[in-house]
C-alpha positions in Angstrom: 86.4 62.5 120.2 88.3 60.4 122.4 86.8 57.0 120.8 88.2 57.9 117.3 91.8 59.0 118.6 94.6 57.9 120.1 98.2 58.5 121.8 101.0 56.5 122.4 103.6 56.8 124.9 107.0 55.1 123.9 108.9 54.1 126.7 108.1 55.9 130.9 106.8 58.7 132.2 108.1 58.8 135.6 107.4 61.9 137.7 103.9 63.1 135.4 101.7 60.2 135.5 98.8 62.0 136.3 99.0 64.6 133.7 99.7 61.5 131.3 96.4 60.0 132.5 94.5 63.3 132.0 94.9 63.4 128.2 92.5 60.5 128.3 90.0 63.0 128.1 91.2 63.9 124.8 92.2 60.6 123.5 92.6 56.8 124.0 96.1 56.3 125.6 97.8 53.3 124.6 101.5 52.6 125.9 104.3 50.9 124.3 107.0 50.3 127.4 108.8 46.9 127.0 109.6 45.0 123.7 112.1 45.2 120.6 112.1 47.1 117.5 111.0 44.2 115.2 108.1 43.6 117.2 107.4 47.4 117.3 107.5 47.6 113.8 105.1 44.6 113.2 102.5 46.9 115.4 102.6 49.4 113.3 102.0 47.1 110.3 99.7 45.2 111.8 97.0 48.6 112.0 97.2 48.2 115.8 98.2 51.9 115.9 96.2 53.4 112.8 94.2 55.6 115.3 97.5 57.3 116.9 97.3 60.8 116.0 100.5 61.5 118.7 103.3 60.4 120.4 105.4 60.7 123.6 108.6 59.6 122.9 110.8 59.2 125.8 114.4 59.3 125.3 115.0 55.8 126.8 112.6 54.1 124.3 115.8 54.4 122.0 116.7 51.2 123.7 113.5 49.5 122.8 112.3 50.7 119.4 115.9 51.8 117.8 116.0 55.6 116.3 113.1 57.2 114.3 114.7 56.4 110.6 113.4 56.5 107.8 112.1 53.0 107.9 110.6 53.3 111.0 109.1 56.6 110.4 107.6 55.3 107.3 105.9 52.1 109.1 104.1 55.0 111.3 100.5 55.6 111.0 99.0 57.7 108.5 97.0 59.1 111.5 99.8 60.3 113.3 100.2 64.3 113.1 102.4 64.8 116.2 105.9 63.2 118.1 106.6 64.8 121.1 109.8 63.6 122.1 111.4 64.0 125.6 114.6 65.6 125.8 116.5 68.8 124.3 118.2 66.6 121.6 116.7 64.7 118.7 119.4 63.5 116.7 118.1 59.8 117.2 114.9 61.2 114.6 114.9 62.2 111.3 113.6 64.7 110.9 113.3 65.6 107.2 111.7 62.3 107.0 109.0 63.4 109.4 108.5 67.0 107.6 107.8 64.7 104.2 105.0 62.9 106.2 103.2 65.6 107.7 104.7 65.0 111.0 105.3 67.7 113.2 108.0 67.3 115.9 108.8 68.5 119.7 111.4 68.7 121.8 112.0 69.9 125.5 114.9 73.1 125.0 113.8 75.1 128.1 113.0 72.5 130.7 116.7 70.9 130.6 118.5 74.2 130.4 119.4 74.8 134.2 120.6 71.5 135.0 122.6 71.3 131.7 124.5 74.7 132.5 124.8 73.3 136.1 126.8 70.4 135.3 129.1 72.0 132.4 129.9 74.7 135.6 130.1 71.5 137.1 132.8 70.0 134.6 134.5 73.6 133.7 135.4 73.6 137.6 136.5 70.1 138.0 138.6 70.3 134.9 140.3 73.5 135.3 141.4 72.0 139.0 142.1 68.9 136.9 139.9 67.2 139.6 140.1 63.5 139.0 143.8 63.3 140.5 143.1 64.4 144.2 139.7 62.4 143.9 140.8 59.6 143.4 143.8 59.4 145.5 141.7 60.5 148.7 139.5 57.6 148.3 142.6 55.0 147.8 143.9 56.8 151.0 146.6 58.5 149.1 146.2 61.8 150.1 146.5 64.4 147.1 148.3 61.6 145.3 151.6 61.8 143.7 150.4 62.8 140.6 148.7 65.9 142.1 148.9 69.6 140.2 148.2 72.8 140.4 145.1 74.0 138.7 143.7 77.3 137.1 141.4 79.6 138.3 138.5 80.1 136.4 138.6 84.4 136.8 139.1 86.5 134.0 139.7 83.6 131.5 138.3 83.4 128.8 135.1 81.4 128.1 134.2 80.2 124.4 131.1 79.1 123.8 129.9 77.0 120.4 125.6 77.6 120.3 124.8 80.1 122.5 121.1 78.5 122.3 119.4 78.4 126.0 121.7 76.5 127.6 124.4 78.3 125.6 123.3 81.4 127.8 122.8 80.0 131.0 126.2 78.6 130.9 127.5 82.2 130.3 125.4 83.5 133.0 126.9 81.3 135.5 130.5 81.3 133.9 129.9 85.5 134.4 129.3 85.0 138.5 132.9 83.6 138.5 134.6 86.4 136.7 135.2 84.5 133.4 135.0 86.8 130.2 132.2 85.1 127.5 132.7 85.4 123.9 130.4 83.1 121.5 129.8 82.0 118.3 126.1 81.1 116.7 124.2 80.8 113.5 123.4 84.0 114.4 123.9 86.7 116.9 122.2 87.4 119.5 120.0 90.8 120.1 122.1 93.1 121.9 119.4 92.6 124.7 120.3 89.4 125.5 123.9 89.2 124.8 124.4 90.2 128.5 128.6 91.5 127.7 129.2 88.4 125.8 131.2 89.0 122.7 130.3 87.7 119.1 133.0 86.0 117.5 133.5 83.9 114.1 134.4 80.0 114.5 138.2 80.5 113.9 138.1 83.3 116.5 137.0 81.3 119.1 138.8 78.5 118.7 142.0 80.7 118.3 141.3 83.2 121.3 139.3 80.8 123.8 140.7 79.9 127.2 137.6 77.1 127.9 135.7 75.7 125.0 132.3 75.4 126.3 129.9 73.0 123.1 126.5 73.8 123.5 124.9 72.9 119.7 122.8 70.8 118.6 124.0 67.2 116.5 123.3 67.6 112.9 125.4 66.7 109.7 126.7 69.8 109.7 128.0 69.8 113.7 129.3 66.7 113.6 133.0 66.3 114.5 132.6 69.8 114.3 135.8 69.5 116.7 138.4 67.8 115.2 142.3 68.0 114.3 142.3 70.9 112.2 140.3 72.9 115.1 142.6 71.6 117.6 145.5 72.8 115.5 144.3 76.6 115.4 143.4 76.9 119.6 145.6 78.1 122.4 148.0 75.4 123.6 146.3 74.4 127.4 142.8 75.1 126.4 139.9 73.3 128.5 136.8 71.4 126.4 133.6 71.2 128.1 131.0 68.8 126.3 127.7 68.3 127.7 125.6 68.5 124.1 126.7 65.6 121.7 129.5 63.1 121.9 129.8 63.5 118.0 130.3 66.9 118.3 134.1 66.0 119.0 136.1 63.9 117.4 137.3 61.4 120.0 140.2 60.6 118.3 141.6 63.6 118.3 140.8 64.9 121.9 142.6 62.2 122.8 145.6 63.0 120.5 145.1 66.6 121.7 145.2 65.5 125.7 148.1 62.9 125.1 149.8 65.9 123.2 149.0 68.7 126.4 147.4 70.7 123.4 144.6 70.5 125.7 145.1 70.9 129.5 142.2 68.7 130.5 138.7 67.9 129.6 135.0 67.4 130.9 132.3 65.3 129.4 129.2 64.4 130.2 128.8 62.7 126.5 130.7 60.3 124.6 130.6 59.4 120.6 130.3 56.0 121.7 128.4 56.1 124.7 127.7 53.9 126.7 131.0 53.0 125.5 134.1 55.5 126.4 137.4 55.9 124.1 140.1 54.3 126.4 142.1 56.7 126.1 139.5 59.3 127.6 139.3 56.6 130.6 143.1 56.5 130.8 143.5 60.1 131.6 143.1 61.6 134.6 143.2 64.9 133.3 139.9 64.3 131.9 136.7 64.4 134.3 133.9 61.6 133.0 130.0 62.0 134.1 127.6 59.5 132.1 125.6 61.6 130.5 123.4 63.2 133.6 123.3 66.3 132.7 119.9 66.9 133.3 119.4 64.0 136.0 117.8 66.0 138.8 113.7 65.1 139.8 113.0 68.7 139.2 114.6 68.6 135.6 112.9 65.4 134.7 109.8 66.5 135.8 110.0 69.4 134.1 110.7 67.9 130.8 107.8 65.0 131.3 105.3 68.2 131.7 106.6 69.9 128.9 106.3 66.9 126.4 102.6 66.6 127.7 102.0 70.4 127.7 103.0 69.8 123.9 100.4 66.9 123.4 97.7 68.7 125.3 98.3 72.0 122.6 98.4 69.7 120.0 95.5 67.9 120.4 93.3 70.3 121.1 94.4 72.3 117.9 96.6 74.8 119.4 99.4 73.1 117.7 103.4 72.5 119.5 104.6 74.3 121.4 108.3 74.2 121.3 108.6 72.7 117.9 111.8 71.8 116.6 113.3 74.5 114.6 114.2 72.4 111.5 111.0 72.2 110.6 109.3 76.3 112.4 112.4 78.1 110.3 111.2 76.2 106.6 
């Protein structure tokens, strides 16, 4: 069996070498680490890969091969059944491209949602306390600086979430420890078993009634700039956004507006519409607190989401099928 098939890894594995290694009982592992997207594609042309029947796609192989588009993803093997990529998002594949194909896609939504929760907690704090000011003064041995505020306290405000997915809840879990009050809005509700006190709210209702904005979805067409002008418009005056999904997600233009404005009190962001590239204007502002997109960059987390990629191949291949397939294509 081995002899006849084949997987690919795209990029590292890191912290799960071993159980990488251990699929070679299944298959032929070939790896694809260092090189450019033309010379990728002339690979796949060239019949090098015909017997790849799956891939590990790490996220950083972005870098090296571009995004799974359409031309890409029709230069792929007609052998290939399986991508298992690594990390919670997959906006850099298409994925209706990959349905028409016959190619059957994974992500890693359980493994990354601790650390993801963590650091919005992490970024709801710092922002409410409007952080960045006294930070940076202490190190410039300023003190508090002279630009230093009060802050707010994050009991009994009010905590919207956007996708109330895994992460979603283990942000309101956390957010519930410090005596915020959680209200959400989803594609759809939650089971009254696992809406833990959180209320369910439409769109304009959270936007209109939240004290934190807390954006937990996933980047589709329909979720991009999702947050823009006319959503800024219809919240509270001094609300706090909290963005550890999708830069997209927001339109960066008008946060900035909406900070400039004191529509919003302050900001954190762990992801940028531009990244690595930052709007100056989010840079500028020291009301805003800026992570570069870490928010699952712990060796447990990463581990984790290595194993999970490869617990995905390992079902896969031996027929069981994937295990945490993307919902685009488990909900057709």
């Amino acid at each position: 069996m081995s002899s006849t098939r084949a997987a690919l890894l795209l990029g590292e594995i890191k912290h799960a070498r071993k159980e990488w290694e251990a699929l070679s009982s299944l298959v032929k592992l070939k790896e694809y680490g260092v090189g450019s997207r033309d010379d990728f594609l002339t690979r796949l042309r060239s019949g090098e890969y015909d017997d790849v029947v799956g891939i590990y796609r790490s996220n950083e192989s972005t870098s090296v091969t571009g995004p799974f588009d359409s031309e890409l993803i029709q230069s792929l093997p007609k052998s290939l059944r399986y991508i298992a990529h690594n990390g919670a998002g997959y906006d850099n594949i298409l994925i209706d491209a990959c349905s028409e194909r016959g190619i059957e896609v994974s992500s890693t939504p359980v493994a990354v949602n601790d650390a993801t929760a963590d650091t919005a907690m992490l970024l709801l704090l710092g922002a409410l306390r409007r952080i960045t000011i006294p930070f940076q003064a202490v190190r410039k041995g300023e003190w508090r600086g002279k630009d230093f505020q009060l802050g707010h306290d994050p009991k009994n405000k009010v905590l919207g979430i956007l996708g109330m997915g895994g992460i979603g809840q283990a942000v309101a879990a956390r957010a519930r420890a410090f005596g915020m009050r959680i209200q959400y809005h989803n594609r759809r509700r939650l089971p009254e078993n696992k809406q833990e006190g959180a209320k369910y709210v439409s769109f304009e209702e959270l936007l209109r009634t939240s004290d934190v904005l807390s954006l937990n979805l996933a980047l589709n067409a329909s979720t991009r700039h999702i947050i823009s002008k006319p959503q800024f418009d219809q919240m509270k005056d001094g609300i706090v956004i909290i963005n550890t999904a999708r830069g997209p997600i927001i339109d960066e233009q008008a946060l900035v507006d909406a900070l400039q404005s004191g529509k919003v009190f302050s900001a954190g962001l762990d992801v940028f519409e531009g990244e690595p590239k930052i709007h100056p204007g989010l840079l500028e502002n020291e009301n805003v607190v800026l992570l570069p997109h870490v928010g699952t960059a712990t060796w447990e987390t990463q581990r984790a989401m290595e194993l999970l990629v490869l617990e995905n191949l390992n079902s896969a291949l031996e027929g069981r099928g994937l295990l945490t397939q993307v919902p685009e294509q488990t909900m057709k």
